[in-house]
VOPAGU-2260 file (C-alpha; in pm, 1 decimal, decimal comma):
REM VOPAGU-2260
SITE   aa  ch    i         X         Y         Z
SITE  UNK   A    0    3192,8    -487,1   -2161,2
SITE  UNK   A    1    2929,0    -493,1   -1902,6
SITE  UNK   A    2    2580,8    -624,7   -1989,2
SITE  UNK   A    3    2242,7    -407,1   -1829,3
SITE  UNK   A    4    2184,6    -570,3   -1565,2
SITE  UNK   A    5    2583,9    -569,2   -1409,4
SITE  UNK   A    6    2579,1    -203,3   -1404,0
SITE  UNK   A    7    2442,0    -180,7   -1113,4
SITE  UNK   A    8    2194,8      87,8   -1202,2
SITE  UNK   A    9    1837,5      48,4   -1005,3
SITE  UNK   A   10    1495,0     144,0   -1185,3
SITE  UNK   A   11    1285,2     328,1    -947,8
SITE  UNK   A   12     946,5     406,2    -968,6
SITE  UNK   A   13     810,1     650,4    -680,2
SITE  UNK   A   14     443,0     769,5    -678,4
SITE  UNK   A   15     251,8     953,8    -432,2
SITE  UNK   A   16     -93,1     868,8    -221,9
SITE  UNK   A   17    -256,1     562,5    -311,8
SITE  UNK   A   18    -634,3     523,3    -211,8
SITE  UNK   A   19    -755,5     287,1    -419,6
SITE  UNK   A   20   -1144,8     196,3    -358,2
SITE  UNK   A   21   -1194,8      -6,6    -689,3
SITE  UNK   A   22   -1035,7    -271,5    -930,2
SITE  UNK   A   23    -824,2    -108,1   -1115,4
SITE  UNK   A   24    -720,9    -433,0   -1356,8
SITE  UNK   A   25   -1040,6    -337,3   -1519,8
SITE  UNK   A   26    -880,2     -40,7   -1712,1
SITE  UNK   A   27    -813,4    -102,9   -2080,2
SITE  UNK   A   28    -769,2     283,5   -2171,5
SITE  UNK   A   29    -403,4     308,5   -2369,6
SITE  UNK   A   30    -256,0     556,5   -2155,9
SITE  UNK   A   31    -337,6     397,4   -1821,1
SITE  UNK   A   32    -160,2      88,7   -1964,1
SITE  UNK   A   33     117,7     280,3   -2061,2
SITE  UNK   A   34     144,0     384,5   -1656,0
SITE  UNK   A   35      93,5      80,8   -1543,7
SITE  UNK   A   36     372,2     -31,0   -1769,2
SITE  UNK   A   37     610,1     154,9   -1626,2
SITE  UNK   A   38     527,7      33,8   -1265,6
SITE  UNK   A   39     556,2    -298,9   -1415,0
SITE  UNK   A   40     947,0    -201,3   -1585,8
SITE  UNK   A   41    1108,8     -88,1   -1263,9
SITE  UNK   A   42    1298,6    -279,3   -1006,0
SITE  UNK   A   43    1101,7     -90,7    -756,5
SITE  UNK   A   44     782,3      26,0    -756,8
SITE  UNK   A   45     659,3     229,6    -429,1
SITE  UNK   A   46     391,3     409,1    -318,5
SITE  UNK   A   47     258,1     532,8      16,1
SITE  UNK   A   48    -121,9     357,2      82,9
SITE  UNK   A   49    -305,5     640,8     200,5
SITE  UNK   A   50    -564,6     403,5     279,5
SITE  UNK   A   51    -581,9     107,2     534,8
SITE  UNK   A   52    -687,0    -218,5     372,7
SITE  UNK   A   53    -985,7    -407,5     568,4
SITE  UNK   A   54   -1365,7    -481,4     537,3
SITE  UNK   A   55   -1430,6    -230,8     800,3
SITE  UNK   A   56   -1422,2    -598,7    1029,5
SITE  UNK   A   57   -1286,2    -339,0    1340,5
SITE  UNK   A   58   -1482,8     -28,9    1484,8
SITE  UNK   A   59   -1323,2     330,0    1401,6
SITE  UNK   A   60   -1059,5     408,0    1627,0
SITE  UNK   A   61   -1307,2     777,5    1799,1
SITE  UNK   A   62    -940,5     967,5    1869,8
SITE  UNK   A   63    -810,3     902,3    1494,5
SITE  UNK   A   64    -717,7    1214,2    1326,6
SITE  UNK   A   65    -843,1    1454,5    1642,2
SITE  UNK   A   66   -1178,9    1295,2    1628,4
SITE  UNK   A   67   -1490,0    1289,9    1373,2
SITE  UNK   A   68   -1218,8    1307,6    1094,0
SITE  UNK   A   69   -1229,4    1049,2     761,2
SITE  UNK   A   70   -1172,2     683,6     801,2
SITE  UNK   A   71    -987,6     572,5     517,0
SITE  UNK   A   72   -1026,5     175,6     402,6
SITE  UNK   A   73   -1027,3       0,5     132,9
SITE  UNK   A   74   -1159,1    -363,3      36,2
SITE  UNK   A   75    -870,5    -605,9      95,4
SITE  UNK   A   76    -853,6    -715,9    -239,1
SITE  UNK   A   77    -670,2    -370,5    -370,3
SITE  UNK   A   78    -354,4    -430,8    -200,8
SITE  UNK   A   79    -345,1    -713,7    -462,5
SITE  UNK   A   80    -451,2    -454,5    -739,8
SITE  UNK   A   81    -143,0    -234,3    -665,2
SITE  UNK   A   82      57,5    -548,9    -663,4
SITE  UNK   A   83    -122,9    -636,6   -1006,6
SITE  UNK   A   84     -21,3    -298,4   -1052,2
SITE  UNK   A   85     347,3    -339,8   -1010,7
SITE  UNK   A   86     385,6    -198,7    -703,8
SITE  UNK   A   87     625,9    -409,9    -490,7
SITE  UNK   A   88     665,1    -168,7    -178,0
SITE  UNK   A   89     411,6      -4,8      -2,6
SITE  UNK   A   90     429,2     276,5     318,1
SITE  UNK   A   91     180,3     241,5     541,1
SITE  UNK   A   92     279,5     477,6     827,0
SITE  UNK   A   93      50,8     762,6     763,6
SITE  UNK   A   94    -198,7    1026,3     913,5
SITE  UNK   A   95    -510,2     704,6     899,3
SITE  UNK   A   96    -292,8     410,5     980,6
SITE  UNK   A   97    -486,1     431,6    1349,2
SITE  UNK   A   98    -841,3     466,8    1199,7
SITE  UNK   A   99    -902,6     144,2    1322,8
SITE  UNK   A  100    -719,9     150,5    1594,8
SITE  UNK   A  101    -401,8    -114,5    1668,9
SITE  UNK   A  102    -585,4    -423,4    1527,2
SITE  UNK   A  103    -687,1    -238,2    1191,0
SITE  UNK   A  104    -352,3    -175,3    1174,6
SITE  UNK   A  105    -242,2    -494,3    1204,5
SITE  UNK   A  106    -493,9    -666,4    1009,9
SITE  UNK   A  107    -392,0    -421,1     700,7
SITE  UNK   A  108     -77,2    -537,7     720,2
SITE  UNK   A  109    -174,7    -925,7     739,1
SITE  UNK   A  110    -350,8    -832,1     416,1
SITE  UNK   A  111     -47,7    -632,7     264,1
SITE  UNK   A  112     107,4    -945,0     333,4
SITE  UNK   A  113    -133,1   -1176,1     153,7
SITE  UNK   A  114     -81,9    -971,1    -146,1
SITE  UNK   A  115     289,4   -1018,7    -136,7
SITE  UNK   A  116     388,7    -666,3    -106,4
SITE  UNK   A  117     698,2    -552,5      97,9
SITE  UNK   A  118     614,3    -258,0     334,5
SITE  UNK   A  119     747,2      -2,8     570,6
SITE  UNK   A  120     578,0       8,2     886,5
SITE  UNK   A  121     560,9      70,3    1195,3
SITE  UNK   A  122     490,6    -332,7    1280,3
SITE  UNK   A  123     820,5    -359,5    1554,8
SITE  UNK   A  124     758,2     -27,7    1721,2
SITE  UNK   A  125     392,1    -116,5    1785,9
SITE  UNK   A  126     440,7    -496,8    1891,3
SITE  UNK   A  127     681,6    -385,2    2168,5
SITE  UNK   A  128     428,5    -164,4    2254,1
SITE  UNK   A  129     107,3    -416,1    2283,9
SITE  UNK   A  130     345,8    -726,0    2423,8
């Protein structure tokens, strides 16, 4: 007989875009806690942060996105909302990871790290390329 966790089975929880501008911890509404819940249950919780997290400290990268496009950031302190979330991995290689050019990027992910959330970027690619 095999108990849960020896089966080897993996819980997965996948979402989609992530731009979160707000505290979400706030919400009390039943079926948001139910969602949250489930991020909470699985092994893995991932989503892709559409956003780059910083308090605009670094000037908008004027080439990002073909020029005069959006600048997506959000306040530092909701990368540790989506951990309160449940979210243990996080993408950040996306269309406004440059909006702030190569220290917004890696300031987001000095603040991805504060939060203790795992990510997949593009960190080794663009050290090799700034060293």
């Amino acid at each position: 007989m095999l108990f849960e966790h020896q089966s080897g089975d993996i819980l997965m929880a996948l979402t989609g875009e992530s731009l979160i501008t707000r505290r979400i911890s706030a919400g009390r509404e039943p079926r948001f806690l139910s969602l949250i819940q489930m991020l909470r249950d699985a092994d893995v919780a991932f989503t892709n942060a559409e956003c780059v997290f910083q308090d605009y400290e670094d000037s908008p990268n004027p080439v990002a996105g073909g020029g005069g496009g959006t600048y997506m950031a959000s306040p530092p302190y909701c990368a540790e909302e989506l951990r309160w979330a449940g979210v243990k991995i996080v993408a950040t290689a996306n269309n406004h990871a440059a909006d702030f050019g190569i220290d917004g990027i890696l300031k987001n992910l000095r603040y991805l790290d504060a939060a203790g959330l795992q990510r997949v970027s593009p960190e080794a690619r663009l050290r090799a390329r700034i060293e």
